[in-house]
MARVEX-795045 format. One record per residue (C-alpha): x, y, z; residue number from 1; residue in three letters. Coordinates in nm, 2 decimals, padded with zeros to 4 digits. Example, Ala and Ser with C-alpha at 12.3 -4.5 7.8 and 13.67 -1.06 7.14 Angstrom:
<sites>
SITE,01.23,-00.45,00.78,1,ALA
SITE,01.37,-00.11,00.71,2,SER
</sites>
This chain:
<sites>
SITE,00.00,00.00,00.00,1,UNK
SITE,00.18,00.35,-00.05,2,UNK
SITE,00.04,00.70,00.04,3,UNK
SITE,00.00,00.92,-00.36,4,UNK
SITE,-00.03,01.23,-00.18,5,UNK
SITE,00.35,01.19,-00.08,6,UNK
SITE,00.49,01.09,-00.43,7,UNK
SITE,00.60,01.36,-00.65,8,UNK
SITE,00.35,01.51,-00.91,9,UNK
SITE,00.58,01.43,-01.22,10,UNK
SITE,00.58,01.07,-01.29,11,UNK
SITE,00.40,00.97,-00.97,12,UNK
SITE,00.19,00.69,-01.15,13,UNK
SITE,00.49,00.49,-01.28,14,UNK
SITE,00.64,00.51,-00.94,15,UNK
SITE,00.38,00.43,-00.78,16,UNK
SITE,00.35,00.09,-01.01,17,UNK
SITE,00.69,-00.01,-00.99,18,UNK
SITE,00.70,00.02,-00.65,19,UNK
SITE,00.37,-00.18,-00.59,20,UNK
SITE,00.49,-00.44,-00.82,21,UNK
SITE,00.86,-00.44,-00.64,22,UNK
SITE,00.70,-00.50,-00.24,23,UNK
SITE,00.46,-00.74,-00.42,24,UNK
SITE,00.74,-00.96,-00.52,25,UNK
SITE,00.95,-00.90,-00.23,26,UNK
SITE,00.92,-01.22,00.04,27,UNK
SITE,01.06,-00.99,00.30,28,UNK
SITE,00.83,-00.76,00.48,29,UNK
SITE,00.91,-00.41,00.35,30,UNK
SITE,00.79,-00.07,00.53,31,UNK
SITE,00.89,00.31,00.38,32,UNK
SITE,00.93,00.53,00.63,33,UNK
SITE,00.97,00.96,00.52,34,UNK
SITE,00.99,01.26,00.66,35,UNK
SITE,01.15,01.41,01.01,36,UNK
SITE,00.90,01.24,01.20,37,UNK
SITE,00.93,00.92,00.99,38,UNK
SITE,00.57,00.86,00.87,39,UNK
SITE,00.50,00.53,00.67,40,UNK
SITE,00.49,00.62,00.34,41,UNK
SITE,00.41,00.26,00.18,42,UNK
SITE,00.41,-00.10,00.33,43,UNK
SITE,00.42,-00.46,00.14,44,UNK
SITE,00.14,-00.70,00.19,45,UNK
SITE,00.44,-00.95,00.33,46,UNK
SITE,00.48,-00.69,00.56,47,UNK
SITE,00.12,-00.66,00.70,48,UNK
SITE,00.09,-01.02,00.68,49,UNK
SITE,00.36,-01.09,00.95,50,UNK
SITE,00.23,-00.77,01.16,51,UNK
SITE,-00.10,-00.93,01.12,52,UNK
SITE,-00.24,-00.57,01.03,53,UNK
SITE,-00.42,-00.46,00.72,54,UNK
SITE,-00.20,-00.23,00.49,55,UNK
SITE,-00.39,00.05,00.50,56,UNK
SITE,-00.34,00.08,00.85,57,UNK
SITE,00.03,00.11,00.89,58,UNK
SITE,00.05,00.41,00.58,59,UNK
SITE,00.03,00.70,00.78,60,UNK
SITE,00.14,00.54,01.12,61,UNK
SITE,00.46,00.71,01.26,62,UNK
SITE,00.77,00.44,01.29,63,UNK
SITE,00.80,00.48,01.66,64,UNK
SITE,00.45,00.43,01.76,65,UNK
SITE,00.44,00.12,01.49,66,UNK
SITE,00.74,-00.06,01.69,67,UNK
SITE,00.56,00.06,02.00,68,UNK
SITE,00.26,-00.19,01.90,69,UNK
SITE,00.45,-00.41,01.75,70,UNK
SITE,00.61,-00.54,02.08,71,UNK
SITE,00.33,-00.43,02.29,72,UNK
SITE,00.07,-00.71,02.43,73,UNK
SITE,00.19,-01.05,02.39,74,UNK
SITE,00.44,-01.01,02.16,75,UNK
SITE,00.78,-01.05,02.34,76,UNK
SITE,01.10,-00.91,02.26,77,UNK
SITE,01.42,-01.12,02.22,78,UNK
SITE,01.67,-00.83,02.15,79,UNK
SITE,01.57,-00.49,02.30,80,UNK
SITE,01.43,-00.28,02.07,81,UNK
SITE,01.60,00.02,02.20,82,UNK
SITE,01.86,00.04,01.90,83,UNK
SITE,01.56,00.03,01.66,84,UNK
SITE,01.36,00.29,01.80,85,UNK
SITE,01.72,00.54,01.86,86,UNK
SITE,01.93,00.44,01.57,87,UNK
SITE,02.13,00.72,01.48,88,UNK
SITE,02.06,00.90,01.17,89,UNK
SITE,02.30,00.70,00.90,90,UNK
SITE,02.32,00.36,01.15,91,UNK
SITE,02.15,-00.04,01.03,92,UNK
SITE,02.03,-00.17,01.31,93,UNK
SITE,01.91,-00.52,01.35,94,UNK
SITE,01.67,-00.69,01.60,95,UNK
SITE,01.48,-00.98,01.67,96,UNK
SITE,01.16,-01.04,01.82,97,UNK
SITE,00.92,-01.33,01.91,98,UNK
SITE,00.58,-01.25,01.82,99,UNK
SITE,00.29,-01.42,01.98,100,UNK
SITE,00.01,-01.56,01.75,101,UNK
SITE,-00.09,-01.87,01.61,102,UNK
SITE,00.12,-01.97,01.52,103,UNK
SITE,00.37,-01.76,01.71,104,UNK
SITE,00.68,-01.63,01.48,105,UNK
SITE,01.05,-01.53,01.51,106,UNK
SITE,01.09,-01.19,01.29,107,UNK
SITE,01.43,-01.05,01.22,108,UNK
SITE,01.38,-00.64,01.21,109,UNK
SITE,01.63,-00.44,01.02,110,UNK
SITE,01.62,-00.07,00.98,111,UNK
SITE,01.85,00.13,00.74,112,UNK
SITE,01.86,00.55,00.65,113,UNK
SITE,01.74,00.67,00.34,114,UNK
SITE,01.99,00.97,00.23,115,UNK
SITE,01.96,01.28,00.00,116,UNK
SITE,02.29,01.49,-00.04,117,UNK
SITE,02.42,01.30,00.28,118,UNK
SITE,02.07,01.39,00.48,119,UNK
SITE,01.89,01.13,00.66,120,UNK
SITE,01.51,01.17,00.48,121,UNK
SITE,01.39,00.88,00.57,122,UNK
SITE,01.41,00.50,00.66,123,UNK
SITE,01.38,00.16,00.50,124,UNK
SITE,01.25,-00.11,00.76,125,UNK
SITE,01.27,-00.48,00.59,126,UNK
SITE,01.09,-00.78,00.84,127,UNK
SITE,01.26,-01.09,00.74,128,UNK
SITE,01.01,-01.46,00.90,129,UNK
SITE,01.25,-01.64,01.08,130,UNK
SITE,01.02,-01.85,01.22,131,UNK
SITE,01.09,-02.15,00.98,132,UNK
SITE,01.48,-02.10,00.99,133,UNK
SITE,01.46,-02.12,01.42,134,UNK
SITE,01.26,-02.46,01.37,135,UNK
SITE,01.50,-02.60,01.12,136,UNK
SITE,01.79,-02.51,01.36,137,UNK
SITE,01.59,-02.67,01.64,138,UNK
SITE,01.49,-02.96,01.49,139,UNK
SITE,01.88,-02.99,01.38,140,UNK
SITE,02.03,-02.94,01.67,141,UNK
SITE,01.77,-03.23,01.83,142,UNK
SITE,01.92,-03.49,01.54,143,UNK
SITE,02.29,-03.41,01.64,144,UNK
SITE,02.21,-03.47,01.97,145,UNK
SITE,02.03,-03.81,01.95,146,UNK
SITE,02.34,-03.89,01.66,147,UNK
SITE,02.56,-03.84,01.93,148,UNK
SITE,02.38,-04.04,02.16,149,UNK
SITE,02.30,-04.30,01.92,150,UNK
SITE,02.69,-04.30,01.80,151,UNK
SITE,02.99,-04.52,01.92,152,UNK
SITE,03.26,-04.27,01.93,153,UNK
SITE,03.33,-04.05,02.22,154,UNK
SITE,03.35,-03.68,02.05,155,UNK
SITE,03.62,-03.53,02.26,156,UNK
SITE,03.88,-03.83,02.28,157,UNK
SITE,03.77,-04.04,01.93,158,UNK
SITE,03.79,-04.34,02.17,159,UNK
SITE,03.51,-04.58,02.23,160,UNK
SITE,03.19,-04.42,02.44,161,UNK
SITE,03.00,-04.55,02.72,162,UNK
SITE,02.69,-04.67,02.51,163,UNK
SITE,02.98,-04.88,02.28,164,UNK
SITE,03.19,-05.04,02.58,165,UNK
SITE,02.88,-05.18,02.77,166,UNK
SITE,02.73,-05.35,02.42,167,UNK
SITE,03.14,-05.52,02.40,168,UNK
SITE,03.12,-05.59,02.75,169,UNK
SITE,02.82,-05.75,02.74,170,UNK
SITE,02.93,-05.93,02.42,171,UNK
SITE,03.24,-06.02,02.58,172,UNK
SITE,03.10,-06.21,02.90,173,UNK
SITE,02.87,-06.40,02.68,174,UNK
SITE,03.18,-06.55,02.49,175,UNK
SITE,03.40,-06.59,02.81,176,UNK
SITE,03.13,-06.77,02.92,177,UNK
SITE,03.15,-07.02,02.64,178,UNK
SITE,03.54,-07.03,02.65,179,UNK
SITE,03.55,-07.06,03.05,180,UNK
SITE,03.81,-06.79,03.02,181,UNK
SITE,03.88,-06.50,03.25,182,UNK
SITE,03.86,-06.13,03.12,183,UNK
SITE,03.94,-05.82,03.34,184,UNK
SITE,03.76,-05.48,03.38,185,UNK
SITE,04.03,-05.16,03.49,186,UNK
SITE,03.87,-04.80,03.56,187,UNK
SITE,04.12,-04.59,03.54,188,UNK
SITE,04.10,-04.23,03.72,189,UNK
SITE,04.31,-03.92,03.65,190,UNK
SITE,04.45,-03.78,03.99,191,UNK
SITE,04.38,-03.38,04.03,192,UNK
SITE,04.16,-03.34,03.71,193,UNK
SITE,03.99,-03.08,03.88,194,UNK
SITE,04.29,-02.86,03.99,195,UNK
SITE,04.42,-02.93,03.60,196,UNK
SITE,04.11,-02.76,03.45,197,UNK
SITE,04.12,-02.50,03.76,198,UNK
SITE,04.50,-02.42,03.71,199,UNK
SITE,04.59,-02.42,03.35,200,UNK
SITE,04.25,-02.43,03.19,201,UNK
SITE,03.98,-02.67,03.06,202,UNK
SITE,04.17,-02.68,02.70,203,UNK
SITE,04.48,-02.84,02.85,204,UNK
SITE,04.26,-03.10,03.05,205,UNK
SITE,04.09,-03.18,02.71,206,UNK
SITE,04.42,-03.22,02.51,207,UNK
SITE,04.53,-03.42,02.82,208,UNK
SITE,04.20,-03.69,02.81,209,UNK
SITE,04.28,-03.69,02.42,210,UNK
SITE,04.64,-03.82,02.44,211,UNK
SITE,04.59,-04.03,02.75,212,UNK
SITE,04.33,-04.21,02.56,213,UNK
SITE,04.56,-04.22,02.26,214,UNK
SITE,04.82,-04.38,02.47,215,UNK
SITE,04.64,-04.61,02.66,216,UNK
SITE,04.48,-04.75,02.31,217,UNK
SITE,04.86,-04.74,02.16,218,UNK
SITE,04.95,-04.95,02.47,219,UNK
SITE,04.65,-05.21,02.48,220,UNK
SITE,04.68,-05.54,02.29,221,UNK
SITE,04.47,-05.58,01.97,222,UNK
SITE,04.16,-05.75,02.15,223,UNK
SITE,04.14,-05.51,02.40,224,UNK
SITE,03.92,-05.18,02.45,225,UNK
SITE,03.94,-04.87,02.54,226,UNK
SITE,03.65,-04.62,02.69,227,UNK
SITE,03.54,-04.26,02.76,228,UNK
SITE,03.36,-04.37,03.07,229,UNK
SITE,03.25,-04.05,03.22,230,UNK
SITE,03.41,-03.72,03.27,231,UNK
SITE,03.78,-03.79,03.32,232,UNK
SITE,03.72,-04.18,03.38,233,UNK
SITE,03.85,-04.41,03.13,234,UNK
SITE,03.79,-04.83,03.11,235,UNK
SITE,03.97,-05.10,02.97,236,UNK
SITE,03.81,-05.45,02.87,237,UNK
SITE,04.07,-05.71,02.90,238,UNK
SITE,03.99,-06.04,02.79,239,UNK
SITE,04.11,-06.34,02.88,240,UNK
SITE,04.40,-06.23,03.15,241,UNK
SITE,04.42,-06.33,03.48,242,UNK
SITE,04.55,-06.13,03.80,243,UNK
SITE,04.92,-06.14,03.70,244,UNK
SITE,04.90,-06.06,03.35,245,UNK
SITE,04.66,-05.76,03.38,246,UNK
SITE,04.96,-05.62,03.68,247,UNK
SITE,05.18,-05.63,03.37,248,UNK
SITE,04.95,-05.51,03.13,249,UNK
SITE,04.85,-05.19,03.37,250,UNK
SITE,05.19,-05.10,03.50,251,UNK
SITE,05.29,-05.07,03.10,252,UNK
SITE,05.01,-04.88,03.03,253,UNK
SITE,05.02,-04.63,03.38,254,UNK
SITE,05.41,-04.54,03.30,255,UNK
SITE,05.35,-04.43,02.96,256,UNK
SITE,05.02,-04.25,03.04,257,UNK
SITE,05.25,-04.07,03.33,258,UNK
SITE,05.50,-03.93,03.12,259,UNK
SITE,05.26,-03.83,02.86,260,UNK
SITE,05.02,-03.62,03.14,261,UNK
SITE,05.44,-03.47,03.26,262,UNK
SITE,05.48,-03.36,02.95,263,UNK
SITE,05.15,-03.16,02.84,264,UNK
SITE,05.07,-03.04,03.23,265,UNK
SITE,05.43,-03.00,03.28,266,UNK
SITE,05.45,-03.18,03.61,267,UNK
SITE,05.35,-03.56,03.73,268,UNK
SITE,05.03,-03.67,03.74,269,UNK
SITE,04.91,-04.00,03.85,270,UNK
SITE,04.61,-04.21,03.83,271,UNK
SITE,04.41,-04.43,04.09,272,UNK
SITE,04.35,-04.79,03.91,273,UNK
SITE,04.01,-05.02,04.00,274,UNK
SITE,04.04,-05.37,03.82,275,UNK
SITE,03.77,-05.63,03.89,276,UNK
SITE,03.82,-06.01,03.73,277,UNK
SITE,03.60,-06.24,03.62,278,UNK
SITE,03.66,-06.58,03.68,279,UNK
SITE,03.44,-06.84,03.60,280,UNK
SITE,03.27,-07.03,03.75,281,UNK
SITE,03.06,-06.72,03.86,282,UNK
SITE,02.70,-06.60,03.80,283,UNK
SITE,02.83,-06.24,03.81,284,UNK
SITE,02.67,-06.04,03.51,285,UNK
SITE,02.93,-05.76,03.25,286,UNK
SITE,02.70,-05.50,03.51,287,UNK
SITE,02.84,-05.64,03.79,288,UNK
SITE,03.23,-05.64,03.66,289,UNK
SITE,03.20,-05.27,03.60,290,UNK
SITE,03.02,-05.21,03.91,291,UNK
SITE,03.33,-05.42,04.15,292,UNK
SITE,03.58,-05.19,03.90,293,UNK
SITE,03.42,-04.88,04.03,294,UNK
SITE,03.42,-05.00,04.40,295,UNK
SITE,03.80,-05.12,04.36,296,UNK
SITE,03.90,-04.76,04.20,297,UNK
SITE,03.71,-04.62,04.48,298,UNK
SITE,03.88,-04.80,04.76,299,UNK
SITE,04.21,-04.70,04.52,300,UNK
SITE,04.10,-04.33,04.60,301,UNK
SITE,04.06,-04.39,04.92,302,UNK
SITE,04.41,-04.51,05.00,303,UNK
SITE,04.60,-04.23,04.80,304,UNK
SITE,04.67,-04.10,04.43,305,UNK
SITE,04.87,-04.35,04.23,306,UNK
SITE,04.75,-04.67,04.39,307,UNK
SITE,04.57,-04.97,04.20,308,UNK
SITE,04.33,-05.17,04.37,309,UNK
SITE,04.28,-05.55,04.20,310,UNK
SITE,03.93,-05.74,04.30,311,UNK
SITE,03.99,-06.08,04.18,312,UNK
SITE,03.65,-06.23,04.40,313,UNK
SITE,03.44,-06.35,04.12,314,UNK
SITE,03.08,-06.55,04.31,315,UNK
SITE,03.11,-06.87,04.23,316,UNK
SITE,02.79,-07.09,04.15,317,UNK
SITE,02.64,-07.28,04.40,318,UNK
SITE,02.60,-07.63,04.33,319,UNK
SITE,02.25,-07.74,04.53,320,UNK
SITE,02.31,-08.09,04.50,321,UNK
SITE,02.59,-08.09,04.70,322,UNK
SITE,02.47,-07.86,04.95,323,UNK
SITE,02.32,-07.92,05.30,324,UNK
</sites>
């Protein structure tokens, strides 16, 4: 809609046409502001449409009291306004606001000057719907996050994640079940994390997970696996090894994880150890291995950084025949 008594007398009717035809084609909303008081001069229907006004009401309507109504009532501002209602003379300004309706809408508001021989004589508001852009971005960031769940990689170390080491585990009891053989479970806890992150930042206790992990897969033998637990908590699987092996297998793996943390914190960090075994016979479930590995690294904890505690005390079957 546009004002005529504003356009110029000469060739008023083409203008008038073209500019008609230009906010008719626009998909932005588009409002003309002119004059010292900035009066609408002419408004697209896109425009009304998303204001939920008919045209003929905005022409006319000074800019100030429009963005006045605009965010009045239920309509709730995400960006304050402020800078829209005060830009300076030659300043574009953008805000945002969430306008209630149904259905409600996100609308990005830009205001620019309009200048004749470097005077400000008007403005040029364009309302872009965001509305559809905010729910693809929402509905995005909902996928990523049930990708990363659903995924078997841990994002910040690249090793195995929790959701991938208990499907192994339980795969893993099932077989040494079969076999009669023993398999291991270590938890393995860095000593100080917090103090690490505190002291020299959270970067240098993320590049310190990421090459612990590296190491500790560099250092494990081809069957095994390595874990992102939780937080700064990694796990091993270790099949078939009894309590003398995995002693090896852990001291190898604890000395080269040591002078890996010396180098990037640049002083020496330990790690409390929990190991429980599985020895069969036993009616013990892969739940019940991780839980005695988290008890044994607690008990580790307890007794001071650096110390390993090994729980070798599978629960044996009960034979009912033979008992009583």
């Amino acid at each position: 809609m546009y004002d005529r008594r504003r356009m110029s007398e000469g060739n008023a009717t083409f203008a008038e046409s073209a500019l008609a035809a230009m906010l008719e084609l626009l998909d932005e909303g588009v409002l003309l502001f002119e004059g010292d008081g900035l009066v609408c001069l002419a408004a697209s229907r896109r425009a009304s449409e998303m204001l939920g006004v008919p045209p003929d009401s905005l022409v006319g309507r000074g800019r100030a009291e429009l963005l006045a109504s605009v965010t009045s009532g239920d309509a709730v501002t995400l960006h304050s306004l402020a800078e829209l209602l005060g830009a300076a003379d030659d300043a574009t300004v953008r805000g945002t606001i969430a306008m209630a309706g149904e259905p409600p809408r996100i609308v990005e508001w830009a205001t620019a000057p309009l200048l004749r021989d470097g005077r400000t004589v008007g403005r040029v508001d364009v309302i872009a719907d965001r509305t559809r852009q905010r729910q693809l971005e929402a509905a995005l960031a909902t996928a990523r996050e049930k990708m990363a769940e659903s995924s078997l990689v841990d994002e910040l170390t690249g090793l195995a994640n929790r959701k991938h080491f208990e499907h192994e585990i339980d795969r893993e009891h099932r077989r040494s079940q079969r076999a009669w053989s023993s398999y291991a479970i270590a938890r393995i806890d860095i000593d100080g994390m917090s103090s690490i992150n505190s002291q020299l930042g959270h970067g240098t206790g993320d590049r310190l997970l990421r090459r612990l992990g590296e190491e500790l897969k560099s250092a494990r033998r081809e069957y095994d696996l390595v874990a992102r637990w939780e937080q700064d908590e990694l796990i091993v699987l270790l099949p078939g090894i009894d309590d003398t092996s995995v002693k090896a297998v852990l001291s190898r793996s604890i000395a080269a994880m040591r002078d890996v943390a010396g180098e990037i914190v640049g002083r020496e960090v330990t790690f409390c150890v929990g190991v429980a075994l599985w020895i069969p016979p036993s009616v013990e479930t892969a739940n019940d291995i991780v839980a005695r590995a988290g008890t044994a690294l607690q008990a580790a904890q307890l007794m001071g950084r650096g110390t390993t505690e090994i729980d070798s005390s599978s629960v044996e079957w009960k034979d009912d025949l033979s008992s009583g």
